[in-house]
N, C-alpha and C positions, 0 to 999 in steps of 0.2 A: 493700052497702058497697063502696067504691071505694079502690080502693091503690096503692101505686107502691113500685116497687124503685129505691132510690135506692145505684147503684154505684160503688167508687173501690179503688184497686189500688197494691199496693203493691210496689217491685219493676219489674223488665222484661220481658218475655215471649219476649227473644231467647234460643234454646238454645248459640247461641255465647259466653253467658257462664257458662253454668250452673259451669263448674268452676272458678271466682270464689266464693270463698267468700262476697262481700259481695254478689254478685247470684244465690248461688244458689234462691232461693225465689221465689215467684211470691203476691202474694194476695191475693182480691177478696173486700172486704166487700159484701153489700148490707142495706141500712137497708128495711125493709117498713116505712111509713106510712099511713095514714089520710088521703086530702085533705084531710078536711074539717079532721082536725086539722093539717095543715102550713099553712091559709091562717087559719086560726083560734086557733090558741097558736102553733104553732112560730114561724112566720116575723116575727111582733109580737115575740118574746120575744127573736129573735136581732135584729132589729132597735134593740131598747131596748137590749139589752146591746151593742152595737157604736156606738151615739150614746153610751152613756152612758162607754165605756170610750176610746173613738178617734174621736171625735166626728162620726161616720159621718153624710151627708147621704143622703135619696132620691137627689139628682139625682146624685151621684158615691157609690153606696153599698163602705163596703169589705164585701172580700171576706176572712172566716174562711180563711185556708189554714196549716197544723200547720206545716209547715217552716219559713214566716214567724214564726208566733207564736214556736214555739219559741228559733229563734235573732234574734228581736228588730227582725225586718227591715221597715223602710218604716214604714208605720202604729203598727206594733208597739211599736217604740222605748219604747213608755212604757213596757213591761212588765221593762225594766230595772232601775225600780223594786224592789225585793223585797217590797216592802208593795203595792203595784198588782197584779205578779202573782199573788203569794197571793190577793188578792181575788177577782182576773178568774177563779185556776185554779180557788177554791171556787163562782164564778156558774157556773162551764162543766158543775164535776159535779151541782150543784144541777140545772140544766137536763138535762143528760143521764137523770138520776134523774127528773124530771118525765117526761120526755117520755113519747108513748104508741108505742113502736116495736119492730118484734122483726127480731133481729141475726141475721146466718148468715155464717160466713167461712168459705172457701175457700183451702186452701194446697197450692201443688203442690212438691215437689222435683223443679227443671227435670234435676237431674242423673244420677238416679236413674229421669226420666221419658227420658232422652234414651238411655242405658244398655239400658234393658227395651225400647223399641220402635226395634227397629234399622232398618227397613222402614218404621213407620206411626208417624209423627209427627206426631201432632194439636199445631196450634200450643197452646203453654202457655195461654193468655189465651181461648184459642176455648172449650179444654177444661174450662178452671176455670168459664168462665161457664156453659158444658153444664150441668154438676154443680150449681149454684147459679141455675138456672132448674128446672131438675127440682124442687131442692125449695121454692121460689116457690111454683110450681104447683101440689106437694100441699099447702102454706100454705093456699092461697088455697081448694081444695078442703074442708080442712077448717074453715076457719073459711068458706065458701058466700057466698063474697064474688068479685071480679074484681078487675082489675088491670093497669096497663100496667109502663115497667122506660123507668130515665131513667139513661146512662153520660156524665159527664164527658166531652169532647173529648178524642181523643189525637190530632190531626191531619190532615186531610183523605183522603189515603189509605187511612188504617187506619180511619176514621171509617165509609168505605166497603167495607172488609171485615167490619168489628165490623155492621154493619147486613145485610150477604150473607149473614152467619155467622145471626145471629140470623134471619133469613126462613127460610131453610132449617129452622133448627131446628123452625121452627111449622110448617114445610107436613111434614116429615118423618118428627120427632118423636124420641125417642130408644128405645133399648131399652127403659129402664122406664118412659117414660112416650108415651103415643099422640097423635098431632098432634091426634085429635079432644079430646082433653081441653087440652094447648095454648089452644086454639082456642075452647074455652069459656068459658077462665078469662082471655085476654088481651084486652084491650079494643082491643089498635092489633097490626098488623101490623107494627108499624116500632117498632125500638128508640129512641125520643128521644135525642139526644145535644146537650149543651149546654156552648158553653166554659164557663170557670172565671167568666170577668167579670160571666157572666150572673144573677148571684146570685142563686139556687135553692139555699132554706133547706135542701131535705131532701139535696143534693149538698154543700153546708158541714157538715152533721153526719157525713154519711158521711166525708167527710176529714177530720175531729176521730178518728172512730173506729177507723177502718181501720189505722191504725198499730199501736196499743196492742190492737187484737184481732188482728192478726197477729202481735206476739209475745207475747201469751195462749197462742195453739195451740202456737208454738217453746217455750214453756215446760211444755207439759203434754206435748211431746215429751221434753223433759229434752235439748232441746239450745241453751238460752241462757236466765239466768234473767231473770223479769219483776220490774224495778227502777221507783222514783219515781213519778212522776205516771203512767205508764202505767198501773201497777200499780191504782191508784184507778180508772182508768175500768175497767179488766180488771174488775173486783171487781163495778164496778155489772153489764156484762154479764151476768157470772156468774152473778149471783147473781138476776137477773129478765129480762133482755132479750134471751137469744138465745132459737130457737126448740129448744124439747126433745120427744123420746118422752114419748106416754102416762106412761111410768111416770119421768119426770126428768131423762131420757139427755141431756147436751150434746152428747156424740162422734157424728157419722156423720148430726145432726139441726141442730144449730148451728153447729156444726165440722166441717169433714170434710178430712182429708189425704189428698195425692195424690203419686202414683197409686195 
């Protein structure tokens, strides 16, 4: 069985804001998939539902991104509608709920992270991804499968650290887990990174997700509650699609806060 970690973030990774209330959090989902199932449902389905809702062509296809949908922008527009977007919002959970994927989010407090390591400053974003490849890896370990890991573009430079950052990890490895097993479980040496335009179905789900499971975790911290349509995608995670302990644990298995 073959799989891909499909990554997106929420948040900035610079420690020069952390004591910004509005950027002090940091947090990367990633979406574990099935190939076969992203070129085989997912990416037909997000397709049919983006012709059918915004009349999305192959040759110019739109691109799913939350911050548009949300506030109505470009394509969007239609969902201005109150009756269109109820519709669109019930096809997105339906699909979510279909889909075959297991969820893991990663949340760091850049503030609290900058505070504790006065000397060693692992950038926010290198470190979250650390934590959030470790457990890929035993994913992939226990279900005896393999796997490569597909991030978003943030940029050409960072494109090219996000890529240093990840080689190192597999030639090195981490405390808890060993470059040889790395090494076992990942099919490419090289983290893929693809812009946004590129339309990669399992990189549009991850940014449907990624919001509403980053304030899932702020709310089981008991520091902002989980309101409105977040709250519905939260729910489906919850309740089926992140990855859990043997015995049902979301914390420290699906979710893990940092540092």
């Amino acid at each position: 069985m073959k799989c891909r970690l499909y990554i997106d973030e929420v948040g900035n990774s610079g420690l020069g804001t952390s004591r910004n209330p509005d950027h002090r959090y940091l947090s990367l989902t990633g979406i574990i998939i099935r190939l076969d199932h992203v070129s085989d449902w997912l990416f037909p389905q997000l397709e049919s539902l983006k012709q059918s809702y915004f009349d999305s062509h192959p040759d110019e296809p739109i691109i799913l991104h939350r911050k548009d949908i949300v506030n109505h922008r470009g394509p969007f527009a239609t969902l201005r509608d109150p009756r269109v977007e109820q519709a669109f919002g019930q096809d997105i959970i339906s699909l979510i709920d279909q889909c075959e994927f297991t969820a893991m989010t990663v949340v760091i407090d850049k503030r609290e992270h900058l505070e504790r390591y006065q000397v060693w400053r692992f950038d926010p974003y290198h470190y979250s991804l650390t934590i959030l490849l470790e457990r890929y890896v035993r994913w992939l370990q226990e279900q005896r499968a393999v796997g490569d890991v597909m991030a978003e573009s943030r940029g050409k430079r960072e494109d090219l650290r996000l890529k240093g950052a990840f080689a190192r990890l597999l030639q090195q490895g981490t405390s808890s887990v060993a470059s040889t097993v790395f090494a076992k479980h990942l099919t490419s040496r090289e983290l893929k990174v693809k812009p946004k335009q590129a339309n990669v179905a399992g990189l549009q789900l991850a940014d449907l997700l990624a919001y509403p499971s980053y304030r899932f975790v702020l709310d089981m911290r008991g520091i902002k509650p989980l309101t409105g349509f977040n709250s519905k995608i939260a729910a489906l995670l919850e309740q089926g699609k992140y990855r859990r302990s043997p015995s049902g644990k979301i914390e420290g298995w699906g979710v893990k806060w940092l540092p």
